[in-house]
SEFIRO-810362 format. One record per residue: residue number from 1; residue in three letters; x, y, z of N, C-alpha, C in turn. Coordinates in pm, whole numbers, padded with zeros to 5 digits, always signed. Atoms other than C-alpha are relative to their C-alpha. Layout:
<rs>
    i   aa    n_px    n_py    n_pz   ca_px   ca_py   ca_pz    c_px    c_py    c_pz
  NUM  Ala       X       Y       Z       X       Y       Z       X       Y       Z
...
</rs>
This chain:
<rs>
    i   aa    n_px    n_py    n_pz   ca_px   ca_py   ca_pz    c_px    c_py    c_pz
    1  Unk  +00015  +00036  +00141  +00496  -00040  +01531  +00054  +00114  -00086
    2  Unk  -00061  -00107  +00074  +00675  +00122  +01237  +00008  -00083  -00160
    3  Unk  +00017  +00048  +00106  +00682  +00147  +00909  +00041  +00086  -00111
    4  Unk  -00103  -00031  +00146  +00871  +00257  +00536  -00053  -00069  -00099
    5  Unk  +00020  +00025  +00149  +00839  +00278  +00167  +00120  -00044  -00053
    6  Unk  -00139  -00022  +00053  +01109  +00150  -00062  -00055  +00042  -00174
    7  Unk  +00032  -00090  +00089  +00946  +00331  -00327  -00183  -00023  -00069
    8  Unk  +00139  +00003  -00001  +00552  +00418  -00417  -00043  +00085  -00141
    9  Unk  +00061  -00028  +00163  +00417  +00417  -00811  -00019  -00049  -00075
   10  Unk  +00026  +00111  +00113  +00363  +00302  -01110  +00119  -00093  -00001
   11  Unk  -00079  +00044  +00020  +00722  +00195  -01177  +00053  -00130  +00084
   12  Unk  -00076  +00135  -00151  +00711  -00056  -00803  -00047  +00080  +00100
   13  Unk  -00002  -00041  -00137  +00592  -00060  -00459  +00008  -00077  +00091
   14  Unk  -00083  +00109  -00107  +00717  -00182  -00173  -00056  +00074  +00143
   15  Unk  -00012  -00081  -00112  +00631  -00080  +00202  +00022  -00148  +00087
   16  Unk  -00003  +00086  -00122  +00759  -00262  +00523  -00053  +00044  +00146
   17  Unk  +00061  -00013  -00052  +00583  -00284  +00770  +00050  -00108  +00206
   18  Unk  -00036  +00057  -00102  +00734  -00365  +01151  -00086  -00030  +00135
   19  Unk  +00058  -00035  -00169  +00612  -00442  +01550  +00063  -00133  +00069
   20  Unk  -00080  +00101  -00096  +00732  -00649  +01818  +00120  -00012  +00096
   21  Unk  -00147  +00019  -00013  +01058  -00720  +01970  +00069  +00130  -00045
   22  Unk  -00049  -00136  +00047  +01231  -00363  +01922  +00218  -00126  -00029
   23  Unk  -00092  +00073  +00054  +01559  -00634  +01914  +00007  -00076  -00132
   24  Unk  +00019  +00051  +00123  +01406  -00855  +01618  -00159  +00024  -00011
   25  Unk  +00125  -00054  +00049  +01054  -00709  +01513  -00019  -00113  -00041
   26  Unk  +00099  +00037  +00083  +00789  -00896  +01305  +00043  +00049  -00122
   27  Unk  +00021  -00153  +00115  +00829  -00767  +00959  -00064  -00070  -00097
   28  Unk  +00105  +00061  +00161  +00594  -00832  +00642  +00050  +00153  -00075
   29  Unk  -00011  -00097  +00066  +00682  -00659  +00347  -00132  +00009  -00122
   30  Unk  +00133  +00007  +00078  +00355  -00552  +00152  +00034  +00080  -00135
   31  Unk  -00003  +00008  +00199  +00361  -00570  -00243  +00132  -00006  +00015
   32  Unk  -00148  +00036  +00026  +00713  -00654  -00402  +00038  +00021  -00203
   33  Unk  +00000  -00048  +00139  +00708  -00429  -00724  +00114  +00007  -00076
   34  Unk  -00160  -00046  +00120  +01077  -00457  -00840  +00074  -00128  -00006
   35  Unk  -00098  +00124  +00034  +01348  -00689  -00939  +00045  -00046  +00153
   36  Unk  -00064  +00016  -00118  +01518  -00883  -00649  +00085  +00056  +00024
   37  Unk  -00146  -00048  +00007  +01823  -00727  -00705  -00016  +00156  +00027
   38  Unk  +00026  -00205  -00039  +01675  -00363  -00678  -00087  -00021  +00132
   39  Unk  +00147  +00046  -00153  +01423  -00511  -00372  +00150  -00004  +00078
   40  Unk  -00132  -00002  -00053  +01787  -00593  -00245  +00065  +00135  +00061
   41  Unk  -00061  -00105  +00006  +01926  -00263  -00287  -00125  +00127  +00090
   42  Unk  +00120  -00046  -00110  +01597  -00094  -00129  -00011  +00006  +00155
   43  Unk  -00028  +00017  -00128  +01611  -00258  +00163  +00118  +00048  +00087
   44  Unk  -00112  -00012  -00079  +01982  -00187  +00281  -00018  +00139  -00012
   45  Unk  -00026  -00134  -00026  +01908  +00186  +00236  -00094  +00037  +00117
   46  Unk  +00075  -00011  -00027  +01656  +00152  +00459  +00072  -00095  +00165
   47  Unk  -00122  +00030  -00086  +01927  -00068  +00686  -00056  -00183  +00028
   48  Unk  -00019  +00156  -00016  +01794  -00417  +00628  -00016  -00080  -00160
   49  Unk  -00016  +00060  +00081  +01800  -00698  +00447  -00151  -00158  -00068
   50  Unk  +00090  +00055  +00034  +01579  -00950  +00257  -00005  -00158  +00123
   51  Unk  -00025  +00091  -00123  +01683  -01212  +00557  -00074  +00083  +00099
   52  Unk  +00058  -00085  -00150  +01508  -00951  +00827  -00157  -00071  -00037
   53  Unk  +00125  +00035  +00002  +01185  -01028  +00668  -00086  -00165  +00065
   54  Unk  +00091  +00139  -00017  +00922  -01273  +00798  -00139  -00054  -00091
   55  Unk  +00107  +00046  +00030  +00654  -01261  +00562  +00000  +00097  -00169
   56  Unk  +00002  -00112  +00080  +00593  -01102  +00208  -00220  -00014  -00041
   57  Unk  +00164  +00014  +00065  +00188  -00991  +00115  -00018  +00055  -00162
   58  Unk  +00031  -00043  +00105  +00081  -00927  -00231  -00178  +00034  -00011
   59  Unk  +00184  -00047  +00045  -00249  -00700  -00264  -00019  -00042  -00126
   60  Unk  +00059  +00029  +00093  -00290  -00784  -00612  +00103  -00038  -00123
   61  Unk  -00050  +00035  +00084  -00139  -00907  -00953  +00090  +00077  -00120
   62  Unk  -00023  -00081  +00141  -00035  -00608  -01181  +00177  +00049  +00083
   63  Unk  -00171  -00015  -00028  +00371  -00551  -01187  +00009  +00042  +00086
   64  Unk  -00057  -00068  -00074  +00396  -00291  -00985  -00020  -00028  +00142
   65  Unk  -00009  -00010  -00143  +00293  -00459  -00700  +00019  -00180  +00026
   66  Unk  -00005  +00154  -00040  +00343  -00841  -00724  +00168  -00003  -00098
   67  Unk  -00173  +00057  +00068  +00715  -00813  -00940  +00084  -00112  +00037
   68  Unk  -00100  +00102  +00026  +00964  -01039  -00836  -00085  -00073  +00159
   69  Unk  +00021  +00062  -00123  +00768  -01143  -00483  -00018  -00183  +00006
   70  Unk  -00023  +00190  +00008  +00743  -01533  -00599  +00092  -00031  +00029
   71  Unk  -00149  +00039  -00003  +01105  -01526  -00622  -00015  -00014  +00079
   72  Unk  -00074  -00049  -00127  +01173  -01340  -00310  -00054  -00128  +00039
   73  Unk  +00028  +00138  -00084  +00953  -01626  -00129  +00044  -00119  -00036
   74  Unk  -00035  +00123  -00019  +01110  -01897  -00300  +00135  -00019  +00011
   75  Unk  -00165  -00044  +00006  +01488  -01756  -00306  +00038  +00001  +00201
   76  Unk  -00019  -00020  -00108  +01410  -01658  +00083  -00060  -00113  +00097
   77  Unk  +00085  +00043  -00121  +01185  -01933  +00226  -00106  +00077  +00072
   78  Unk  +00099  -00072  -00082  +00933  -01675  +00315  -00145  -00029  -00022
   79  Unk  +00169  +00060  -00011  +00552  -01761  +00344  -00041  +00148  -00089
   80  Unk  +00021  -00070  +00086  +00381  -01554  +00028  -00156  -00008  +00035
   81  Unk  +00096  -00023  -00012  +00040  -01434  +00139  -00064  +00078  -00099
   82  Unk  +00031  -00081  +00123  -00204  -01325  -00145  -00125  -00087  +00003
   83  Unk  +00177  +00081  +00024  -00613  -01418  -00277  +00023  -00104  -00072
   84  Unk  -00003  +00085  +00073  -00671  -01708  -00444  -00012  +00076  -00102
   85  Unk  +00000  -00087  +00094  -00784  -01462  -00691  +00127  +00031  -00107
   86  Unk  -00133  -00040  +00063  -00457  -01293  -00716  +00064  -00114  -00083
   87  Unk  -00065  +00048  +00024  -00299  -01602  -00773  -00036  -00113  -00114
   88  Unk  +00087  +00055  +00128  -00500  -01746  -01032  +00065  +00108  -00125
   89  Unk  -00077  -00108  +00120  -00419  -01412  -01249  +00146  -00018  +00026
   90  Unk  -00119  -00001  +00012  -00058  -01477  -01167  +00037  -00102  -00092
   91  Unk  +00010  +00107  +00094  -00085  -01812  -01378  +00161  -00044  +00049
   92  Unk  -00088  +00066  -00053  +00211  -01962  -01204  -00024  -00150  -00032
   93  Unk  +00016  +00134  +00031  +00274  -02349  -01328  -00026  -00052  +00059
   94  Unk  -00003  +00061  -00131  +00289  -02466  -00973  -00023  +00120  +00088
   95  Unk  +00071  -00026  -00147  +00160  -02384  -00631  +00127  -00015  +00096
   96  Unk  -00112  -00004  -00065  +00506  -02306  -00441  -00050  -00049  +00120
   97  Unk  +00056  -00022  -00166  +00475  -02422  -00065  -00012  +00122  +00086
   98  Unk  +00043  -00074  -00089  +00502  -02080  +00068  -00090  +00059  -00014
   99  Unk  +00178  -00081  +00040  +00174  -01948  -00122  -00104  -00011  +00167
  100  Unk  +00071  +00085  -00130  -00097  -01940  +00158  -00085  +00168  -00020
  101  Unk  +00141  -00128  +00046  -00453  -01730  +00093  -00059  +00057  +00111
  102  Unk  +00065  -00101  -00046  -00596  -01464  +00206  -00144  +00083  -00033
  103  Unk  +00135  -00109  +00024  -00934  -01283  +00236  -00055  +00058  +00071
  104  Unk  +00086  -00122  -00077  -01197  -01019  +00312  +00019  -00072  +00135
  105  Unk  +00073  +00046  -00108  -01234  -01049  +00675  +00095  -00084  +00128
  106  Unk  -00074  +00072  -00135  -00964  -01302  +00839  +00136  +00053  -00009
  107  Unk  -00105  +00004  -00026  -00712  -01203  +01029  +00133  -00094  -00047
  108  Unk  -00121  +00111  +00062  -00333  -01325  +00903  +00113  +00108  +00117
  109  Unk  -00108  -00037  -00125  -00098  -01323  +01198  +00150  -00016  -00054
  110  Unk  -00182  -00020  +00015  +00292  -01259  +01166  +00069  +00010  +00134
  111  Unk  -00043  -00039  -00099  +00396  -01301  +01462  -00059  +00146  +00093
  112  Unk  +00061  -00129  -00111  +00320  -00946  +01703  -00084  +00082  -00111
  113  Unk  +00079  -00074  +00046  +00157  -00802  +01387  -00133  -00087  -00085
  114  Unk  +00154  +00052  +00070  -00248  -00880  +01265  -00012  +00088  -00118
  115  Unk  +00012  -00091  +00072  -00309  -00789  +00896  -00141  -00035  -00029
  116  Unk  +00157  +00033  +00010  -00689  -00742  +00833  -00054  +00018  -00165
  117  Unk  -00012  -00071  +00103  -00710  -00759  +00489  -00147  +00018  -00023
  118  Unk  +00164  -00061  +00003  -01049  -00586  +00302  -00013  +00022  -00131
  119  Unk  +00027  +00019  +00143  -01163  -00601  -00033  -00039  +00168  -00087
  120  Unk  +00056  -00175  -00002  -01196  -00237  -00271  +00025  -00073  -00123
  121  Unk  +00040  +00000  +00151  -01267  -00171  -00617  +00111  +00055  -00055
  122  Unk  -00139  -00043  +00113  -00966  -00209  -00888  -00044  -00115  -00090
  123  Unk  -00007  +00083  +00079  -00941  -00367  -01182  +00076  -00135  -00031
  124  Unk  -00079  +00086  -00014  -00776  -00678  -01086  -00075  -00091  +00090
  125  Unk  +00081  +00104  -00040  -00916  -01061  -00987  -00053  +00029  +00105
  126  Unk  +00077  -00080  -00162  -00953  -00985  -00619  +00108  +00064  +00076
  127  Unk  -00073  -00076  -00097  -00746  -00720  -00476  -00029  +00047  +00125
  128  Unk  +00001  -00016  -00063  -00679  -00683  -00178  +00053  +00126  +00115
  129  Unk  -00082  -00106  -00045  -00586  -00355  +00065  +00032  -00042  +00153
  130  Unk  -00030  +00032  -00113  -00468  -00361  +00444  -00047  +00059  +00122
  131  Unk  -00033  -00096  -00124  -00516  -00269  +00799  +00074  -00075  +00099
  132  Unk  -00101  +00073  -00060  -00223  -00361  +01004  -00019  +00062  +00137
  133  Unk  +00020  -00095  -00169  -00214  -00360  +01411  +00105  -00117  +00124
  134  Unk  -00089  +00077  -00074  +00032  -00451  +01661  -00087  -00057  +00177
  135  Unk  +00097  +00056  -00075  -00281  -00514  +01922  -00031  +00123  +00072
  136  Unk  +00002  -00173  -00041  -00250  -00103  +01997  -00070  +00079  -00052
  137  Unk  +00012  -00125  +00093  -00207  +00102  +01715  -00067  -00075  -00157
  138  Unk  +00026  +00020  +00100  -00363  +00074  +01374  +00043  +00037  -00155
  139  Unk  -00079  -00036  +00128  -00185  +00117  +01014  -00136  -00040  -00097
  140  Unk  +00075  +00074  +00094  -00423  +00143  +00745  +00067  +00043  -00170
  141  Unk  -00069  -00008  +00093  -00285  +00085  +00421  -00111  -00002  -00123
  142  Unk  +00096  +00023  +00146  -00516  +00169  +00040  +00122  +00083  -00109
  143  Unk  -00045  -00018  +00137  -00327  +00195  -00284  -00061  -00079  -00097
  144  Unk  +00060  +00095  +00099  -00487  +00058  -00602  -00123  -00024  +00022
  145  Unk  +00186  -00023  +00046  -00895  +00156  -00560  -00061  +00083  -00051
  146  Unk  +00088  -00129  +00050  -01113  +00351  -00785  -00087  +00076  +00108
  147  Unk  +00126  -00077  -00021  -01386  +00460  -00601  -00013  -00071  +00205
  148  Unk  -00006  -00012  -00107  -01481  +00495  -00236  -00105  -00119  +00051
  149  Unk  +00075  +00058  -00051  -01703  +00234  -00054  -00056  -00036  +00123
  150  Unk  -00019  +00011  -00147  -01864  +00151  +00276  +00051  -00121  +00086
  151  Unk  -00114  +00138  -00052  -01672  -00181  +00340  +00125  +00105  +00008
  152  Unk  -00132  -00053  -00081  -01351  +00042  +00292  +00034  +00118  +00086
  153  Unk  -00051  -00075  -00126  -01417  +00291  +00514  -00041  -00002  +00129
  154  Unk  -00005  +00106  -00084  -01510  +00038  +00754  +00098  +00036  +00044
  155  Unk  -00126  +00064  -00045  -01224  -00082  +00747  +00101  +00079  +00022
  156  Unk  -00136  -00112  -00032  -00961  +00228  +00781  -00047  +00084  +00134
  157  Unk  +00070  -00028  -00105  -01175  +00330  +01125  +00094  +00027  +00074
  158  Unk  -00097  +00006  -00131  -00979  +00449  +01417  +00160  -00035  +00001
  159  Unk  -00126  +00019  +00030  -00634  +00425  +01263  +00089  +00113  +00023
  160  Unk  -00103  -00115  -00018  -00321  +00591  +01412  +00056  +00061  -00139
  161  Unk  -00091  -00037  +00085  -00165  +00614  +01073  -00068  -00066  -00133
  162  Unk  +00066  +00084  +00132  -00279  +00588  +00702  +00051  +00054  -00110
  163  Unk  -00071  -00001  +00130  -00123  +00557  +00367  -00106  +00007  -00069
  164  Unk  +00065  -00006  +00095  -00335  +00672  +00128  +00033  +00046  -00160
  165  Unk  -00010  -00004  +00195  -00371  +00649  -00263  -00041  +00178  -00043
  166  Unk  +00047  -00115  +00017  -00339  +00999  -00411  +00061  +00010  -00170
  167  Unk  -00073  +00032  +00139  -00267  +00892  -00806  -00026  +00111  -00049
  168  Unk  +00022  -00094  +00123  -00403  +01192  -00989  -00085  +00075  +00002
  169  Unk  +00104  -00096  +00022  -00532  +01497  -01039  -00102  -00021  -00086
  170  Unk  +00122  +00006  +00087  -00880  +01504  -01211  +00081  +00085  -00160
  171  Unk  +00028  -00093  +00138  -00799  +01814  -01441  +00197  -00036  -00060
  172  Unk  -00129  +00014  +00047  -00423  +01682  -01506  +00000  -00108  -00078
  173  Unk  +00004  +00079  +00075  -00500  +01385  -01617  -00089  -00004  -00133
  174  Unk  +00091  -00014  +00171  -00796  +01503  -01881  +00073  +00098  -00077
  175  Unk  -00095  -00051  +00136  -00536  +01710  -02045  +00146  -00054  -00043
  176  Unk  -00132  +00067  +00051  -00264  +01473  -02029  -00004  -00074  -00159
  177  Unk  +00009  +00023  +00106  -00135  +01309  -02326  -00025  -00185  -00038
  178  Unk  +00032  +00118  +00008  -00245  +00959  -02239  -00133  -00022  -00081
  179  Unk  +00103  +00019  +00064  -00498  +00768  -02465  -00125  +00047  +00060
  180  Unk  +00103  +00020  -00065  -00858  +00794  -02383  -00036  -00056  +00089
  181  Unk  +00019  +00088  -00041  -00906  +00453  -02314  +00112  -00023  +00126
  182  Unk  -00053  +00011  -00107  -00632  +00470  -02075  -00029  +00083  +00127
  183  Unk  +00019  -00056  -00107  -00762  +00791  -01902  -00133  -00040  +00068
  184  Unk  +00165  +00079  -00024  -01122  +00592  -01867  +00059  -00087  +00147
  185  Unk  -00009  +00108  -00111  -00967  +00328  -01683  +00101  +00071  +00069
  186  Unk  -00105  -00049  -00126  -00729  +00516  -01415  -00114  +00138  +00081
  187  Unk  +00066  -00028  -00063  -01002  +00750  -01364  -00158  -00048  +00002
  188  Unk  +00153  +00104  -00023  -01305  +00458  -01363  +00018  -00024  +00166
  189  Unk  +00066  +00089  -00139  -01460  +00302  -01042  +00074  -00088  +00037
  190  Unk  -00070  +00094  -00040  -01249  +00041  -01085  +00163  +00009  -00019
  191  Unk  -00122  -00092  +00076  -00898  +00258  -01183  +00039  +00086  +00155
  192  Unk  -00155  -00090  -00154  -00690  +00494  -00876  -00083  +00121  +00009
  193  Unk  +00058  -00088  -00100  -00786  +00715  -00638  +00075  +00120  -00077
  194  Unk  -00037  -00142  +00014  -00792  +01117  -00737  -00012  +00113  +00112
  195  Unk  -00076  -00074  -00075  -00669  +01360  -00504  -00136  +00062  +00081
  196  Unk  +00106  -00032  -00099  -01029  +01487  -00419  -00076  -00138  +00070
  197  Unk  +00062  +00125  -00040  -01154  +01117  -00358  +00085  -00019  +00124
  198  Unk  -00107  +00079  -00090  -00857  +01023  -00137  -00068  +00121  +00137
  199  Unk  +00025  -00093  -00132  -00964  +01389  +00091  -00105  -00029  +00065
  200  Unk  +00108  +00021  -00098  -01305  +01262  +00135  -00001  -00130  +00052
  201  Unk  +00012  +00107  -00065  -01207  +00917  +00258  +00098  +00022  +00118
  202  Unk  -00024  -00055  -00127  -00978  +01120  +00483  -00069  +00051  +00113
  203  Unk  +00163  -00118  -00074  -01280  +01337  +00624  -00059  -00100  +00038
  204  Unk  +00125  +00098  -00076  -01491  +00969  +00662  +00084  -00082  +00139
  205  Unk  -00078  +00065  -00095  -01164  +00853  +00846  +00077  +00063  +00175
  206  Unk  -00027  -00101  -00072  -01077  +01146  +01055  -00013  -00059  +00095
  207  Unk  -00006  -00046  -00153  -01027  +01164  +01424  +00108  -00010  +00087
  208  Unk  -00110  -00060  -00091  -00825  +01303  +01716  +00122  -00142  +00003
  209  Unk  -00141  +00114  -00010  -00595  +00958  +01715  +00069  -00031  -00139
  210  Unk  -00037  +00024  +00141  -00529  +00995  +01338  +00165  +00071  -00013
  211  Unk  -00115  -00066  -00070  -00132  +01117  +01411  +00039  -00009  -00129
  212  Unk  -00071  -00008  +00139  +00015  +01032  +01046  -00058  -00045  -00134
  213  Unk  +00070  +00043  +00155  -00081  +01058  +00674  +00123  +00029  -00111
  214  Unk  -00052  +00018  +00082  +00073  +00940  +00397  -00041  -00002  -00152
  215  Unk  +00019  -00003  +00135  +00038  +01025  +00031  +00088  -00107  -00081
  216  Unk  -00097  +00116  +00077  +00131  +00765  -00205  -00052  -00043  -00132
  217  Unk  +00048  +00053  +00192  +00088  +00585  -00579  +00002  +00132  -00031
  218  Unk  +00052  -00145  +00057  +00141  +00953  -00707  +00084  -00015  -00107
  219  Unk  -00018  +00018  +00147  +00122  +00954  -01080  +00149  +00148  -00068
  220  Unk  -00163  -00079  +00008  +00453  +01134  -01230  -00069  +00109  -00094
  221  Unk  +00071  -00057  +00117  +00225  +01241  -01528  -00088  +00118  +00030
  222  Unk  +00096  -00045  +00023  -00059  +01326  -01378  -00038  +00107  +00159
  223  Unk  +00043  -00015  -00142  -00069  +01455  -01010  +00172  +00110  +00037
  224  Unk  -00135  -00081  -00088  +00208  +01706  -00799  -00051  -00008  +00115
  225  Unk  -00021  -00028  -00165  +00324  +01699  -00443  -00099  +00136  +00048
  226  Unk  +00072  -00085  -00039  +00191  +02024  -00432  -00152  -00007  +00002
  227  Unk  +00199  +00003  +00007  -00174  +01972  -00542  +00016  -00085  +00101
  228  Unk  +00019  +00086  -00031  -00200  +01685  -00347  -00007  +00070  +00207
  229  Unk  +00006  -00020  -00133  -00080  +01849  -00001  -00081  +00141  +00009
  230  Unk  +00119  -00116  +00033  -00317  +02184  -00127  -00117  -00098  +00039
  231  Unk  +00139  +00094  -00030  -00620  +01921  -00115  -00029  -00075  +00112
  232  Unk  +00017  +00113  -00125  -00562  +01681  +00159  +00027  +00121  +00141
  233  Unk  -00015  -00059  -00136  -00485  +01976  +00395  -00088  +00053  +00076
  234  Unk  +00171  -00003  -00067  -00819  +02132  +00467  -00066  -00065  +00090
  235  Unk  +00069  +00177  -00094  -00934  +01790  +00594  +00089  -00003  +00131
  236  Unk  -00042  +00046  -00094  -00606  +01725  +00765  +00005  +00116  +00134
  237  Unk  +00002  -00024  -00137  -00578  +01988  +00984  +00164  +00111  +00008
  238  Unk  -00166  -00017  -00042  -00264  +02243  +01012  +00070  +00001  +00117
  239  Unk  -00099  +00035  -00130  -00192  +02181  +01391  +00022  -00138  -00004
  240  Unk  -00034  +00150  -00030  -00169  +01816  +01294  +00173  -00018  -00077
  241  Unk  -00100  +00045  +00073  +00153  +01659  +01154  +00010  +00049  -00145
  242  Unk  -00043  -00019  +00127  +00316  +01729  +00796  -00052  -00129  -00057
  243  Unk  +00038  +00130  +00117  +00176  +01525  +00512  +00121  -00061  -00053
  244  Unk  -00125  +00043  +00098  +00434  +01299  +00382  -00017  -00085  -00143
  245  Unk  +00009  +00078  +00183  +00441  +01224  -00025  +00096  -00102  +00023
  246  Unk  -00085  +00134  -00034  +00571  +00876  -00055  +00068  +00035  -00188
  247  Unk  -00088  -00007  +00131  +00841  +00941  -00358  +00010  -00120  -00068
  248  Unk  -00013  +00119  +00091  +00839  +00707  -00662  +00143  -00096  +00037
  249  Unk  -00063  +00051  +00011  +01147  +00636  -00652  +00135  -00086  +00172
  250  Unk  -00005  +00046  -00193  +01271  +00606  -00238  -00102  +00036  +00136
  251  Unk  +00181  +00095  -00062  +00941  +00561  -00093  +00014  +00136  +00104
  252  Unk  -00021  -00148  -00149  +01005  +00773  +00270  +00004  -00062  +00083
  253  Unk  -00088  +00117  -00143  +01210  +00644  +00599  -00115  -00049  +00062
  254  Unk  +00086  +00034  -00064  +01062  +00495  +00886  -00059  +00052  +00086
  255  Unk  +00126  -00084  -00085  +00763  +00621  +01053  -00025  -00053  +00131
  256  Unk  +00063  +00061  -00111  +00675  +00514  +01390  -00097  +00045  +00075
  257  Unk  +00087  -00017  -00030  +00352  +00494  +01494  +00033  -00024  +00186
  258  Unk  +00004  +00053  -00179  +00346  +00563  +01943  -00096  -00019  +00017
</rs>
């Protein structure tokens, strides 16, 4: 199993997510934050194409992570997995045939890969986060939750590899020059993970099979590469692997989980 960003932030996020067939993989691409035409251009730097895919998921409704993914599924024929929730706040006229729901709890098969999706606290109908597994290894995927809970760290248990939300420094964002009301809600309960939150859901997730971590959603405003790999390193460990920041704008190659 393996897996790539084609870019991780406010502006769009995209990660693909492979296993199977090392000739033709499985692939689901989770959230679809940009135009088709830049989702296009994403992919081939990355060496495929919107034809490789088998599946697209949408955790939740707000641009940056549901953008053009209706299209893609109705331009590509691809089966568009997402909550009823989500897709209620999407207010779509019609019910495309490849829509098809998702929730807490049941498995959604893609061929060689199981995605388990799991419910966390954001400000959006019912968002959804991931843990992906090729029947081996475990990918756990959180971008887009305020606050920590014991359903989601359930659910990120025993995972080779985990993408985690690292939007913003505490003390960067209370002197940034964003409204109030905007710094309320990004650092509320129901608003993005801050850089010390994300270390202690590292610390509840910890252990010896934990091989790769990924920083990601990192605010341009409010957060640096540097703080971020200052904080999460303690936890992680310096005989373990390099932290990798998932860049706004070309996400970070492909990872493969052995």
């Amino acid at each position: 199993m393996r897996f790539c960003s084609l870019g991780s932030g406010s502006t769009g996020n995209a990660t693909v997510v492979e296993a199977g067939d090392a000739a033709r993989p499985d692939r689901v691409l989770i959230d679809c934050g940009f135009s088709l035409r830049e989702l296009d251009e994403r992919l081939a730097l990355v060496g495929l194409a919107a034809s490789d895919l088998d599946a697209v998921f949408v955790t939740h409704e707000h641009g940056d992570h549901i953008g053009s993914a209706v299209a893609l599924a109705r331009r590509n024929g691809l089966p568009l997995w997402t909550s009823r929730g989500t897709w209620r706040a999407v207010r779509e006229p019609e019910l495309p045939a490849p829509v098809r729901f998702a929730r807490d709890g049941e498995v959604v098969a893609i061929g060689a890969l199981q995605l388990h999706p799991f419910t966390v606290a954001h400000d959006a109908e019912e968002p959804l986060q991931l843990r992906c597994s090729d029947g081996s290894r475990r990918l756990g995927l959180l971008t887009d939750a305020g606050s920590i809970t014991a359903h989601l760290i359930d659910n990120l248990q025993g995972c080779d590899a985990l993408l985690l939300e690292c939007n913003h420094d505490r003390a960067l964002l209370s002197g940034s020059r964003y409204p109030a009301s905007l710094k309320a809600r990004i650092g509320g309960r129901y608003g993005h993970l801050d850089n010390d939150t994300a270390a202690e859901i590292l610390a509840a997730c910890l252990h010896d099979g934990l091989r790769h971590l990924v920083a990601a959603h990192l605010s341009l405003e409010n957060n640096r590469p540097e703080l971020v790999r200052e904080t999460l390193a303690t936890t992680w460990g310096r005989e373990r692997a390099e932290i990798v920041i998932a860049d706004a704008q070309r996400g970070f190659g492909w990872i493969t989980i052995d």
